[in-house]
C-alpha positions as a Markdown table, in Angstrom:
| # | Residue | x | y | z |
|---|---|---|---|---|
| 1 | Unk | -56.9 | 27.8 | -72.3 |
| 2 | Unk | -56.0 | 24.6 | -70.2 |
| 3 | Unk | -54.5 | 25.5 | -67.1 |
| 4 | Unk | -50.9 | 24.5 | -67.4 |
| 5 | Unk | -50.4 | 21.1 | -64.9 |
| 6 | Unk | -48.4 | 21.3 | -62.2 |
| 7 | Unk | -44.4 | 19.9 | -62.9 |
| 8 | Unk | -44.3 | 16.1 | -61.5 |
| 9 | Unk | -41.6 | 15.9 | -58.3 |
| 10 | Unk | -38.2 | 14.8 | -59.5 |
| 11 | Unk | -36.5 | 12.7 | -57.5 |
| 12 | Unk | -33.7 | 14.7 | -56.3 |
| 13 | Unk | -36.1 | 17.3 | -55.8 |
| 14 | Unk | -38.2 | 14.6 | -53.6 |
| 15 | Unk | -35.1 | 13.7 | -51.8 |
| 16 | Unk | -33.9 | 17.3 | -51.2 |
| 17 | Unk | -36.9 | 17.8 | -48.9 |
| 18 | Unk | -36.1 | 17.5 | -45.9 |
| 19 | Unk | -39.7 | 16.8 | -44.7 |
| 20 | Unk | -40.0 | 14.0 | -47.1 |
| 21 | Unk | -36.5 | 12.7 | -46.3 |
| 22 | Unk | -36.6 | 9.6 | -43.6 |
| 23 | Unk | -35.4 | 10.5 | -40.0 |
| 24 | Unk | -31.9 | 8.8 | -40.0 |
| 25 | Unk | -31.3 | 6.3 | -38.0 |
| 26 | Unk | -29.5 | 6.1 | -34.4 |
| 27 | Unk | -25.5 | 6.1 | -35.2 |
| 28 | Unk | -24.5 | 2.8 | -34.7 |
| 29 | Unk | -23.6 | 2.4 | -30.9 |
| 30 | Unk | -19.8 | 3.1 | -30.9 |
| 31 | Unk | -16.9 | 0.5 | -29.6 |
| 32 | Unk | -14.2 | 3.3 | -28.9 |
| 33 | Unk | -15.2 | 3.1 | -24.8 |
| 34 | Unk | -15.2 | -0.5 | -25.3 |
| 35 | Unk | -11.9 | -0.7 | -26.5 |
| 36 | Unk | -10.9 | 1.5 | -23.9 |
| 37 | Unk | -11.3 | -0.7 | -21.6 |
| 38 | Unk | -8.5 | -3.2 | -20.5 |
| 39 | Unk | -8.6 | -6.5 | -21.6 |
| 40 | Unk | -8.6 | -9.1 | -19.6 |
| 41 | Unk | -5.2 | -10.0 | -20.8 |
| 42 | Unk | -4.3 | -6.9 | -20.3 |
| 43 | Unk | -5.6 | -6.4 | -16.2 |
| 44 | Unk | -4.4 | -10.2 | -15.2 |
| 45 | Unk | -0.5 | -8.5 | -16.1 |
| 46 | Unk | -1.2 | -5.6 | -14.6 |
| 47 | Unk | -2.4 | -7.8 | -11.6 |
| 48 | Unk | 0.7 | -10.2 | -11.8 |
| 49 | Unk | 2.8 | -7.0 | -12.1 |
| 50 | Unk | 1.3 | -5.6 | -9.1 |
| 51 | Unk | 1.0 | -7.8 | -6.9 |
| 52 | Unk | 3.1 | -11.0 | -8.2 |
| 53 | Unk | 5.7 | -10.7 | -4.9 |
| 54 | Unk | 2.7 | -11.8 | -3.2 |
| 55 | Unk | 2.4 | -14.8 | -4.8 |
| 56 | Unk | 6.6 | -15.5 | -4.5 |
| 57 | Unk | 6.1 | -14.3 | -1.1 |
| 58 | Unk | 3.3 | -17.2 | -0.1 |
| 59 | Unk | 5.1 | -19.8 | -2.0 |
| 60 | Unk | 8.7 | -19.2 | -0.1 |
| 61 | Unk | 6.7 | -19.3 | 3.1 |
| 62 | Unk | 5.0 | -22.3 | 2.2 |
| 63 | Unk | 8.6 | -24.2 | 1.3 |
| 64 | Unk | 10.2 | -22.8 | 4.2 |
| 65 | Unk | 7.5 | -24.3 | 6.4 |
| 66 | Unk | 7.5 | -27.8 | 5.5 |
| 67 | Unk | 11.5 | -27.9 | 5.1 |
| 68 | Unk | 12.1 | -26.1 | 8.8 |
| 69 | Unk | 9.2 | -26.5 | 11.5 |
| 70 | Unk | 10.8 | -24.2 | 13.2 |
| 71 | Unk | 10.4 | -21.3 | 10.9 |
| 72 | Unk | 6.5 | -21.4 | 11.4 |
| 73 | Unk | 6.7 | -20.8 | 14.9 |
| 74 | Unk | 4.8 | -17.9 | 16.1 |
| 75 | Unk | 8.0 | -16.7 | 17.9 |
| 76 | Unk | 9.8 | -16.7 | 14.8 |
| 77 | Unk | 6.9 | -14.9 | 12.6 |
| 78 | Unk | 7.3 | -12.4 | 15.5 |
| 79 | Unk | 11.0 | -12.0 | 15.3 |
| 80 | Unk | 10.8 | -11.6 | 11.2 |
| 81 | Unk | 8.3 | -9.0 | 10.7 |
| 82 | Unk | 10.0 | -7.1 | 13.8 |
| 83 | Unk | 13.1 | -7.1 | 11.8 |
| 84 | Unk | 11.5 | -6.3 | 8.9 |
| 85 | Unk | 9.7 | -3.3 | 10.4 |
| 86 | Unk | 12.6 | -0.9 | 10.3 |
| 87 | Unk | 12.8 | -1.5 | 6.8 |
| 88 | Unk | 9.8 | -1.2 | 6.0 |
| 89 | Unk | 9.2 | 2.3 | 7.2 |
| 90 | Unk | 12.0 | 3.4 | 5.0 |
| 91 | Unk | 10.9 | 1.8 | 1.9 |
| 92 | Unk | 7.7 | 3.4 | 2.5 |
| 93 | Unk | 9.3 | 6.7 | 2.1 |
| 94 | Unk | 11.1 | 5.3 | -0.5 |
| 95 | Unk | 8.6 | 4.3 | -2.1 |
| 96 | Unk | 7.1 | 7.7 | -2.7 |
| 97 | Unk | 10.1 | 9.3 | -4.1 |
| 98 | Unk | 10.4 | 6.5 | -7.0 |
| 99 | Unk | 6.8 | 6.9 | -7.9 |
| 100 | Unk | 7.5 | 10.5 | -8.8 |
| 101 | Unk | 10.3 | 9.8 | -10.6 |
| 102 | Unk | 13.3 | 10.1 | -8.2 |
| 103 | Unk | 15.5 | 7.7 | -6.3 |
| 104 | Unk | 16.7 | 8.9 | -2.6 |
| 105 | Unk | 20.2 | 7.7 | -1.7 |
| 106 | Unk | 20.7 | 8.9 | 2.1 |
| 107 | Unk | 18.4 | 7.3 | 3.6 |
| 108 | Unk | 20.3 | 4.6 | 4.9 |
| 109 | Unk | 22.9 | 7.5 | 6.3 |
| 110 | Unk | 19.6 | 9.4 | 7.6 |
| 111 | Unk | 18.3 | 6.1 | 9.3 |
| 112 | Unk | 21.8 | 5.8 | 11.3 |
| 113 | Unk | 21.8 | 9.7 | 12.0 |
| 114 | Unk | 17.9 | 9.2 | 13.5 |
| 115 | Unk | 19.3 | 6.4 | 15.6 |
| 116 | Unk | 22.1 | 8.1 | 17.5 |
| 117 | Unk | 20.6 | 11.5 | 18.1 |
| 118 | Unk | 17.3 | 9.3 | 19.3 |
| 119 | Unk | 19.8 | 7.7 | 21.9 |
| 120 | Unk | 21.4 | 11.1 | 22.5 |
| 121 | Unk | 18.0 | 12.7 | 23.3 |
| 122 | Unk | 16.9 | 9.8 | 25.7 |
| 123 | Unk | 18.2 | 10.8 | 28.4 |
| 124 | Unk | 15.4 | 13.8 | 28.6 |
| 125 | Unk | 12.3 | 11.7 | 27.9 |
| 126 | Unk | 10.3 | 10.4 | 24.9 |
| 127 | Unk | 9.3 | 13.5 | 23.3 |
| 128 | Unk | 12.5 | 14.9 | 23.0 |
| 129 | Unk | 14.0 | 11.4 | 21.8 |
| 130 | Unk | 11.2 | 11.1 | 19.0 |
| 131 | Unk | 11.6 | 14.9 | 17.8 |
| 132 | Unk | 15.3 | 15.5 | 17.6 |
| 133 | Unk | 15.9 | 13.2 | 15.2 |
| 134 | Unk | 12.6 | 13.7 | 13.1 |
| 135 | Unk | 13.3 | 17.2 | 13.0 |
| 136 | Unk | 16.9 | 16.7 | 12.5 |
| 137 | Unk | 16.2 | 14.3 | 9.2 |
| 138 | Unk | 13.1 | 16.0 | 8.1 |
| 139 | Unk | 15.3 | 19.0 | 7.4 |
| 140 | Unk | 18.1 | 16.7 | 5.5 |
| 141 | Unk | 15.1 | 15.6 | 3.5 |
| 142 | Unk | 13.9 | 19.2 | 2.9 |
| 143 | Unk | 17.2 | 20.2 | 1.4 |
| 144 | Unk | 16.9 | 16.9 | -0.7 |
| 145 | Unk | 13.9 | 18.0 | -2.0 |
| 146 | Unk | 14.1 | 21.9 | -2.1 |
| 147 | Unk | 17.2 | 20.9 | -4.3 |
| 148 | Unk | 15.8 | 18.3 | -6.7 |
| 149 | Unk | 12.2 | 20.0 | -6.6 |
| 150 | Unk | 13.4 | 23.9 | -7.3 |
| 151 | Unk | 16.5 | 23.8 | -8.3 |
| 152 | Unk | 16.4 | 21.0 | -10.5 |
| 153 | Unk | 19.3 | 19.1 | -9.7 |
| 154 | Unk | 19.6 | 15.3 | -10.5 |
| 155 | Unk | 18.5 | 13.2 | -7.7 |
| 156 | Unk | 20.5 | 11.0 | -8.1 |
| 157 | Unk | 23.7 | 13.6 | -7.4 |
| 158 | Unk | 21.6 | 15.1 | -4.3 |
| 159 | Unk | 21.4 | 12.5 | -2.0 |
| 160 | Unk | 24.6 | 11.1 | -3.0 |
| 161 | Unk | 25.6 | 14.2 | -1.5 |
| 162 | Unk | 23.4 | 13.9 | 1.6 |
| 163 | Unk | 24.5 | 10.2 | 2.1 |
| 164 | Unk | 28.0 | 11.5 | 2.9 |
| 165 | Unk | 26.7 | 14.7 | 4.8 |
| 166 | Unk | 24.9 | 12.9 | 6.8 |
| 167 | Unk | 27.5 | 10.0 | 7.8 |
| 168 | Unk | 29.9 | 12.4 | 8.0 |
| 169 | Unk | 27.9 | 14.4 | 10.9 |
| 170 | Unk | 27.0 | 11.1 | 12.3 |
| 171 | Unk | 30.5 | 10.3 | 12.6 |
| 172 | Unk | 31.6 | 14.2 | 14.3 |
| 173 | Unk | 29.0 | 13.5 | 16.2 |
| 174 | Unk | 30.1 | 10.7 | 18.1 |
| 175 | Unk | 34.0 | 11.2 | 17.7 |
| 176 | Unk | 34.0 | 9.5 | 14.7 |
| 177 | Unk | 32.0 | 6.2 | 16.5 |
| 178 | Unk | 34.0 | 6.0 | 19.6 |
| 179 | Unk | 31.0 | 7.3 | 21.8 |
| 180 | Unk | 28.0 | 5.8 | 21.9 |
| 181 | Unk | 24.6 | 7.0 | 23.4 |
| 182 | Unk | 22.6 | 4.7 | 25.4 |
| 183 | Unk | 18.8 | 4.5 | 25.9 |
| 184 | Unk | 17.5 | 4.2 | 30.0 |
| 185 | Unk | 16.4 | 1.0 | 30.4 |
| 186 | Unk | 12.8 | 0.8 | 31.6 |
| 187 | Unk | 12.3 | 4.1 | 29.8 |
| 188 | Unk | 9.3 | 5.0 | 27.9 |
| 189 | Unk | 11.4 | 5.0 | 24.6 |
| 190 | Unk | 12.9 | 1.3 | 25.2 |
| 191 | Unk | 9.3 | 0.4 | 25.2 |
| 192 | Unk | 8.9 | 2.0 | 22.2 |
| 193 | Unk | 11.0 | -0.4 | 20.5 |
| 194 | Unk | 10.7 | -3.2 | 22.5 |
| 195 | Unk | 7.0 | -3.8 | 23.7 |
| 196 | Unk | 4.2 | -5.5 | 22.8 |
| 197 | Unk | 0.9 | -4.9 | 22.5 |
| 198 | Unk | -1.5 | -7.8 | 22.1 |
| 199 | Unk | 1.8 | -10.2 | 21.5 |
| 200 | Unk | 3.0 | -8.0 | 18.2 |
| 201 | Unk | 5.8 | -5.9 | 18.6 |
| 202 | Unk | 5.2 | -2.1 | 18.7 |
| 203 | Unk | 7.8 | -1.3 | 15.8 |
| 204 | Unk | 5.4 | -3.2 | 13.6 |
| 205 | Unk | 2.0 | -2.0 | 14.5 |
| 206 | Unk | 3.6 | 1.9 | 13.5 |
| 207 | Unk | 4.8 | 0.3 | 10.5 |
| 208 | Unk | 1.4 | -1.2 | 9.4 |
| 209 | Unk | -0.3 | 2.0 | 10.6 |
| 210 | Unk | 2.0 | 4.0 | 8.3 |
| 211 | Unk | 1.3 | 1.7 | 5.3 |
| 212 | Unk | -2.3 | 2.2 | 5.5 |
| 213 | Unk | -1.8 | 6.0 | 5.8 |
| 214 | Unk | 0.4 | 5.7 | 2.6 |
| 215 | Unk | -1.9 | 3.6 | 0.7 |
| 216 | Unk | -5.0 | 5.9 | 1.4 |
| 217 | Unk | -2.7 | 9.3 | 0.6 |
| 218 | Unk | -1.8 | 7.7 | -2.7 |
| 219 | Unk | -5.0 | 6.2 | -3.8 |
| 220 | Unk | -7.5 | 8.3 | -1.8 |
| 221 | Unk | -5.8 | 11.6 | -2.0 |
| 222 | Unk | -5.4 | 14.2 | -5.0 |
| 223 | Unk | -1.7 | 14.8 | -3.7 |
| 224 | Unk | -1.0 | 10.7 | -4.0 |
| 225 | Unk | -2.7 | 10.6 | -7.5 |
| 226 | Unk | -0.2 | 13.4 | -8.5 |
| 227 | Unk | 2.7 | 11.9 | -7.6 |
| 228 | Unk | 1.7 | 9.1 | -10.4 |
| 229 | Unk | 1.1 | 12.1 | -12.6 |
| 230 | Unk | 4.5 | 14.0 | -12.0 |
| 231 | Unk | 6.2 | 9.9 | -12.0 |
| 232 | Unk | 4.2 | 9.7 | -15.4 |
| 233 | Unk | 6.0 | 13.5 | -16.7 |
| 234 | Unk | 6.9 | 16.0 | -15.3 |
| 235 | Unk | 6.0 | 18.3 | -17.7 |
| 236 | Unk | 2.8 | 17.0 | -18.6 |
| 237 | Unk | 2.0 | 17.8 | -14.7 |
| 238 | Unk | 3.0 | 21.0 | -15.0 |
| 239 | Unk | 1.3 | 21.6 | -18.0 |
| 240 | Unk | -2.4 | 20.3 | -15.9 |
| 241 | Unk | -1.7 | 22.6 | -13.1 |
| 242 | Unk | 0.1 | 20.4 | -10.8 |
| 243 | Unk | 2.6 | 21.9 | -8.3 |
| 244 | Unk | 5.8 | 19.3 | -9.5 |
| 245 | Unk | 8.2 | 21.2 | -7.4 |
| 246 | Unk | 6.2 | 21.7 | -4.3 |
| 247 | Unk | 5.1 | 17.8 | -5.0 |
| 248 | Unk | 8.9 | 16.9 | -4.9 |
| 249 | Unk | 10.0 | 19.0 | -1.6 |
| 250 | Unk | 7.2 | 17.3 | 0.2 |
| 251 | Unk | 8.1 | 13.3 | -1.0 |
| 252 | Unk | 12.1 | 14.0 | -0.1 |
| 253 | Unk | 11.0 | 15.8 | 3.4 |
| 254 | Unk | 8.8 | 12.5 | 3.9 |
| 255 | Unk | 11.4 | 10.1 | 3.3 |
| 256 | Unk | 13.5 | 11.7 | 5.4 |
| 257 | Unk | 11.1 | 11.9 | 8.3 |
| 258 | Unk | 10.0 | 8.5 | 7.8 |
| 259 | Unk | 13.8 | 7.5 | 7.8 |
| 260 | Unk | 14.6 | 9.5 | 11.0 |
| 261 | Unk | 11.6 | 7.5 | 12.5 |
| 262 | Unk | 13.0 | 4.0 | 11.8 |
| 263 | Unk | 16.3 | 4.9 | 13.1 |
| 264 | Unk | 15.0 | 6.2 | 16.5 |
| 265 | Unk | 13.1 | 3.0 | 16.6 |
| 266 | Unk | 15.6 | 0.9 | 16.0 |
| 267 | Unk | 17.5 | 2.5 | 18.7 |
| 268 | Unk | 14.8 | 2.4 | 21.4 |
| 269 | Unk | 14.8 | -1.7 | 20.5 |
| 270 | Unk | 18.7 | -2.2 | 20.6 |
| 271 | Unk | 18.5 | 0.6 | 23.6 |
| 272 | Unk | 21.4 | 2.4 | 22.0 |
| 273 | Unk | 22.5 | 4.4 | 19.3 |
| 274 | Unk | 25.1 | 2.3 | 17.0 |
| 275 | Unk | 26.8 | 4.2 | 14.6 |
| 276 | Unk | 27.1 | 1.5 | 12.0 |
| 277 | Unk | 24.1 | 0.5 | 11.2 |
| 278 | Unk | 22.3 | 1.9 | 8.0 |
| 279 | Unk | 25.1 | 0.8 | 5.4 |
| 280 | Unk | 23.5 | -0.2 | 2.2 |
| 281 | Unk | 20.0 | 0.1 | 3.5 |
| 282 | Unk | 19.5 | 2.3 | 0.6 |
| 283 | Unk | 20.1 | -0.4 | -1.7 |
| 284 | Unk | 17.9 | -2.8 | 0.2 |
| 285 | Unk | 15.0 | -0.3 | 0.5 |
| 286 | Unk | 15.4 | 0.4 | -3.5 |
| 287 | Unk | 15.1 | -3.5 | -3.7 |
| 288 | Unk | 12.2 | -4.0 | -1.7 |
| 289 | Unk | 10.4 | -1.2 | -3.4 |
| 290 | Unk | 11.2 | -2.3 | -7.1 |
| 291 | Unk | 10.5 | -5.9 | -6.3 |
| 292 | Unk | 7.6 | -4.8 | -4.7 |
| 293 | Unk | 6.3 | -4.0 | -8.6 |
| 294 | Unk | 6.9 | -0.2 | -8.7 |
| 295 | Unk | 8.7 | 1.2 | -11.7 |
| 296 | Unk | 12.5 | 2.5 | -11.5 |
| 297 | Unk | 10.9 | 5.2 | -14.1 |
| 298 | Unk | 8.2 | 6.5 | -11.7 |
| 299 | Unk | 4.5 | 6.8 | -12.4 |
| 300 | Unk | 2.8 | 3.6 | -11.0 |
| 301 | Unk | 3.7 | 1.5 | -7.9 |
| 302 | Unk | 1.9 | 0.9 | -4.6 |
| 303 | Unk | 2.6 | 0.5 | -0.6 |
| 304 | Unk | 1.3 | -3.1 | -0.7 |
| 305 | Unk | 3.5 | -3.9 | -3.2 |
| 306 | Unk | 6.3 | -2.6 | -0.9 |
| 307 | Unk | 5.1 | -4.4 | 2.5 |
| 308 | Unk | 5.4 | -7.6 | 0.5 |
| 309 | Unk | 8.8 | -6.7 | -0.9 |
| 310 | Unk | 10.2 | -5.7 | 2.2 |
| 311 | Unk | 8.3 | -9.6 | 3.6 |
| 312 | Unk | 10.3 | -11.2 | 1.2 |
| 313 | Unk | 13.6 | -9.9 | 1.7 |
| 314 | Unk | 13.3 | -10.8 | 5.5 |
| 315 | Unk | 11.8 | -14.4 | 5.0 |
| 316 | Unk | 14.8 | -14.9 | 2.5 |
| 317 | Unk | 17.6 | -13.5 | 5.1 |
| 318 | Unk | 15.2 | -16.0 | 8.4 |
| 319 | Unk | 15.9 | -19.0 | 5.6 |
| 320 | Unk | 19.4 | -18.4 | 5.2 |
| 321 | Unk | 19.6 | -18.7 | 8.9 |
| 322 | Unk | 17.5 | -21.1 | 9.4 |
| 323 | Unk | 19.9 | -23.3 | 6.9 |
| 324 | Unk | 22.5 | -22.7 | 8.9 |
| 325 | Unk | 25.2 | -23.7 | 6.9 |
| 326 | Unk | 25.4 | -19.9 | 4.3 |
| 327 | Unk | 26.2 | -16.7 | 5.7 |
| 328 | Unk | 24.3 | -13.8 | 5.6 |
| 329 | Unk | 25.7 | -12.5 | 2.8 |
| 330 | Unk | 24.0 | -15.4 | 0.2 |
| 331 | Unk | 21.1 | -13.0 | 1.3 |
| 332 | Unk | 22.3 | -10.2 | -0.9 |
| 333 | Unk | 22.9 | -12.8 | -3.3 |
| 334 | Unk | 19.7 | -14.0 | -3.1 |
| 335 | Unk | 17.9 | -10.5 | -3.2 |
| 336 | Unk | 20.2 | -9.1 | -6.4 |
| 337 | Unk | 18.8 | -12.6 | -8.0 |
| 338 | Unk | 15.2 | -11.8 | -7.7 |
| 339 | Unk | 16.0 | -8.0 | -8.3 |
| 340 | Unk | 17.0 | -8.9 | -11.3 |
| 341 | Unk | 14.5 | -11.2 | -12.1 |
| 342 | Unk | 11.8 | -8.8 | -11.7 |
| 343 | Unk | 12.9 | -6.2 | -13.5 |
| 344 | Unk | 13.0 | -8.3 | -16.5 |
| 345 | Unk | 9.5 | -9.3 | -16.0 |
| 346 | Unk | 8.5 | -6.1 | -15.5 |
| 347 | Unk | 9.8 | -5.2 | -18.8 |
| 348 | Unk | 8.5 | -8.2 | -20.6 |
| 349 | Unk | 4.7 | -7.2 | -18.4 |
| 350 | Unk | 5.2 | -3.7 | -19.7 |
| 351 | Unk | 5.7 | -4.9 | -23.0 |
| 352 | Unk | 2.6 | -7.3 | -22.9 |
| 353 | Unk | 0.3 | -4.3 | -21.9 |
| 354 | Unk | 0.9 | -2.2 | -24.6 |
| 355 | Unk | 0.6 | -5.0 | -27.3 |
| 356 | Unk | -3.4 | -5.7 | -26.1 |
């Protein structure tokens, strides 16, 4: 008998083996990363949001210049930015606590405080006239932030509450205002706030110093990259592992200490302690800060931003002067204007980025 021939390959038996299959081809390359990626629509607002003020800053400058030679003067730049410097310092520290989330009301009561008990300790030398009041208003920042941070009280109600505790022992402390504590002239600490070194004013060299240590803890540090994650949620950073309340104590005990340190400046420049000063600087700090392009909500903001903020405020309040013919108090005027204006565009920028 014939040997029975072997059964021809089907096709789906062809195609079931694996061996005779074709390799399959390389996935095609996937476009997920790429859209990812911001858009360049998408990076120039994030750019404009950042560091627009700069922009404002350069063109008021610019304007101010050719209307009023005056106000390009290198003795007047001088002046400015030693005004601002003060400022400066304390929107720094303000600047941390709004990235996390939180605002910090007392600092304008802390800032006065620093500057009395800086004059007060004077009289024994610079250390103890630098320490006193950092110590003093570190520890009004602690309980700011061991309230807030662990026991989970609102901000807002906290240093409220530390903006009349500290006026209030301000005011006992110098018999409600009628004493007032001088500086030595000629002292170290008078030349604290009122040398120079290489023609800039020593108040704004430890301002510029401190905003370069600021901008590398927040951008070089994993401590400054979780304040944008506890700003961001504070849940979500408890949920990666973060330390949110230990995060919170340390922001509130720096903006205290960095408060305390523009106040004792302040008072080694005006070589006295004046009880009055500090009203509304809370206000103005939260200004420069949120004009400076970081959000009110927390989670992204940066020093720069701040420094030209704070610029523009004090350019604004040089101009009104320079006119001559408006008070100072256009300049509030003039800085709830732009608040407002920016806080609009932020909205409209934040808007814009999440359409692209």
């Amino acid at each position: 008998m014939n040997a029975p021939r072997p059964a021809e390959p089907t096709a789906a038996s062809a195609t079931a083996d694996p061996k005779a299959a074709p390799a399959p081809l390389s996935a095609t390359p996937s476009v997920r990363a790429e859209t990812e990626e911001p858009s360049g629509r998408e990076r120039l607002l994030g750019l404009v949001q950042r560091q627009g003020v700069l922009a404002v800053l350069l063109a008021v400058i610019l304007v101010a210049s050719l209307l009023y030679p005056s106000f390009a003067s290198l003795d007047n730049a001088r002046g400015v930015t030693v005004q601002a410097s003060f400022l400066a310092i304390v929107a720094l520290g303000m600047t941390l606590v709004i990235i996390t989330g939180g605002i910090d009301l007392s600092v304008g009561s802390v800032f006065a405080l620093g500057g009395v008990l800086a004059a007060w300790a004077s009289q024994w030398g610079l250390l103890p006239a630098l320490l006193v009041p950092l110590l003093v208003c570190g520890a009004i920042g602690l309980v700011n932030g061991l309230l807030i941070g662990r026991a989970g009280l609102a901000p807002f109600i906290v240093t409220l509450a530390t903006l009349l505790g500290a006026r209030g022992l301000l005011l006992a402390f110098t018999d409600e205002g009628a004493t007032t504590y001088l500086v030595p002239k000629g002292s170290a600490f008078a030349w604290l706030g009122g040398g120079t070194v290489w023609g800039f004013g020593i108040p704004l060299l430890i301002a510029l110093a401190l905003f370069g240590l600021g901008g590398l803890l927040l951008q070089r540090t994993s401590f400054g990259q979780g304040l944008f994650a506890v700003g961001g949620s504070s849940d979500a950073a408890t949920l990666m592992g973060l330390p949110v309340a230990r995060t919170k104590v340390l922001v509130y005990t720096l903006s205290g200490l960095l408060a305390g340190l523009a106040g004792a400046l302040n008072a080694a420049r005006l070589t006295s302690g004046v009880t009055i000063l500090g009203v509304g600087m809370e206000l103005d700090a939260i200004s420069a800060v949120v004009i400076g392009g970081t959000l009110l909500i927390g989670g992204a903001g940066s020093v720069s931003g701040t420094l030209w903020g704070v610029l523009l405020l004090a350019v604004i309040q040089n101009l009104i002067n320079q006119i001559g013919s408006l008070n100072s108090s256009y300049q509030s005027v003039v800085s709830g204007g732009f608040l407002v204006v920016v806080v609009v565009a932020q909205r409209y920028l934040a808007r814009g980025r999440r359409s692209t």
